[in-house]
C-alpha positions in Angstrom: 204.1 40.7 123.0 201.1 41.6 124.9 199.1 44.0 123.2 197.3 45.5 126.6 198.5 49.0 127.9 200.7 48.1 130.9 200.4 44.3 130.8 203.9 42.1 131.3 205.4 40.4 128.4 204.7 37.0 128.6 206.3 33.9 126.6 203.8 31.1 125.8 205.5 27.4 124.5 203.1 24.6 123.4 205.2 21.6 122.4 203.4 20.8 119.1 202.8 24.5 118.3 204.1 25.9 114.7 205.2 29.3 114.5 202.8 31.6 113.8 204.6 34.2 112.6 208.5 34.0 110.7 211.7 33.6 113.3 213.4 36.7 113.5 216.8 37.1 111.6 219.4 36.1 113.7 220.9 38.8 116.1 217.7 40.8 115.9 215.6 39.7 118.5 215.3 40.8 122.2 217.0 38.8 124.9 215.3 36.6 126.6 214.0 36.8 130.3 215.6 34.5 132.7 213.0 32.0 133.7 212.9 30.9 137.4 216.1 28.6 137.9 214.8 26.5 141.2 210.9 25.6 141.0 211.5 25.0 144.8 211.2 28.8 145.0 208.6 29.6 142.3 205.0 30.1 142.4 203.2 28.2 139.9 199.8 29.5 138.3 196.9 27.0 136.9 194.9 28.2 134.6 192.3 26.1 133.1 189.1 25.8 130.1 187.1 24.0 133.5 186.6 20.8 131.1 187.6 17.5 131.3 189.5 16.6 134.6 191.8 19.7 134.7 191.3 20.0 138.1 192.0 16.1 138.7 195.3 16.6 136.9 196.1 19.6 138.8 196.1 17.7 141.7 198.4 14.9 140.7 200.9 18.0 139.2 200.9 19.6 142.6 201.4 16.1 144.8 204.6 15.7 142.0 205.9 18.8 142.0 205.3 19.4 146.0 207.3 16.2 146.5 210.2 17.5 144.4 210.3 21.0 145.5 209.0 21.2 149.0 209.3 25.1 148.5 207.0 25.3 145.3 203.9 27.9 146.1 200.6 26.8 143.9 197.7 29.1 142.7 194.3 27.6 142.0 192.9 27.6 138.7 189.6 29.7 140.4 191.9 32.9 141.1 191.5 33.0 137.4 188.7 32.3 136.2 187.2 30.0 133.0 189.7 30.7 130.1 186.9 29.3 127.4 183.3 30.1 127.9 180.9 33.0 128.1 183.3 35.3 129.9 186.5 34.3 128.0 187.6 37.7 126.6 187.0 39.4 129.8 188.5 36.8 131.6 191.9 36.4 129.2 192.2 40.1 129.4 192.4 40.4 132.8 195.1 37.2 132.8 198.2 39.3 132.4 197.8 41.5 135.6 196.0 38.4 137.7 199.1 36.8 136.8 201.2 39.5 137.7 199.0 40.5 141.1 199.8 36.6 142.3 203.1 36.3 141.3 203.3 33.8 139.3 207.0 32.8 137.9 205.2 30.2 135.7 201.5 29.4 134.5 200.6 25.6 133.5 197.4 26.3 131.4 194.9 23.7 130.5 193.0 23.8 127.2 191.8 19.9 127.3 189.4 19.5 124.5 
C-alpha cells in the first residue's frame, strides 16, 4: 500500500521476489483490482534505472507487443524520469501520480544492474 497522501494503490510482482512481509490469513485480505483484460486497449508505462540497454529493450518490447496488440498505447521511460540516481527519491515519489496523470494500466519497470 502506498504510503503517500492521495497516491493510488499499486501492486508490484517481481518473479523471483520473496515476500517481504507474512501472507495474510486466508479470507482477510482485500480483493484484488481487476487488471486490464485486453493489452490491445491498455497503456503501457516504462520506467527505467537509465543503465544498461533499457531503452534498447524497450524498443524490442514495443515492436512485440505493437505487433500483437495493434491498440496498445506506450509511454516513454523519460515522462518519468531516472528511478536510481541523484534524484531517485524525488523522482519515485512523484511515480504514483505520473503514473496516474498518463494513464498507465500497467508499468514494465527496469532495474538492470
Amino acid at each position: 500500500m502506498s504510503t503517500l497522501k492521495n497516491s493510488p494503490d499499486v501492486e508490484v510482482v517481481w518473479p523471483l521476489g520473496r515476500r517481504s512481509r507474512p501472507a495474510a490469513p486466508a479470507g482477510s485480505a482485500p480483493p484484488r483490482k481487476a487488471g486490464p483484460i485486453d493489452l490491445n486497449s491498455a497503456t503501457v508505462a516504462f520506467v527505467w534505472t537509465y543503465a544498461r540497454k533499457g531503452d534498447d529493450m524497450y524498443r524490442i518490447m514495443q515492436g512485440m507487443l505493437k505487433g500483437e496488440y495493434p491498440d496498445i498505447r506506450f509511454v516513454d521511460h523519460d515522462a518519468f524520469g531516472n528511478i536510481h540516481g541523484a534524484t531517485e527519491t524525488e523522482v519515485v515519489a512523484a511515480l504514483p501520480r505520473l503514473l496516474q496523470e498518463a494513464k498507465a494500466d500497467v508499468a514494465v519497470v527496469g532495474i538492470a544492474g
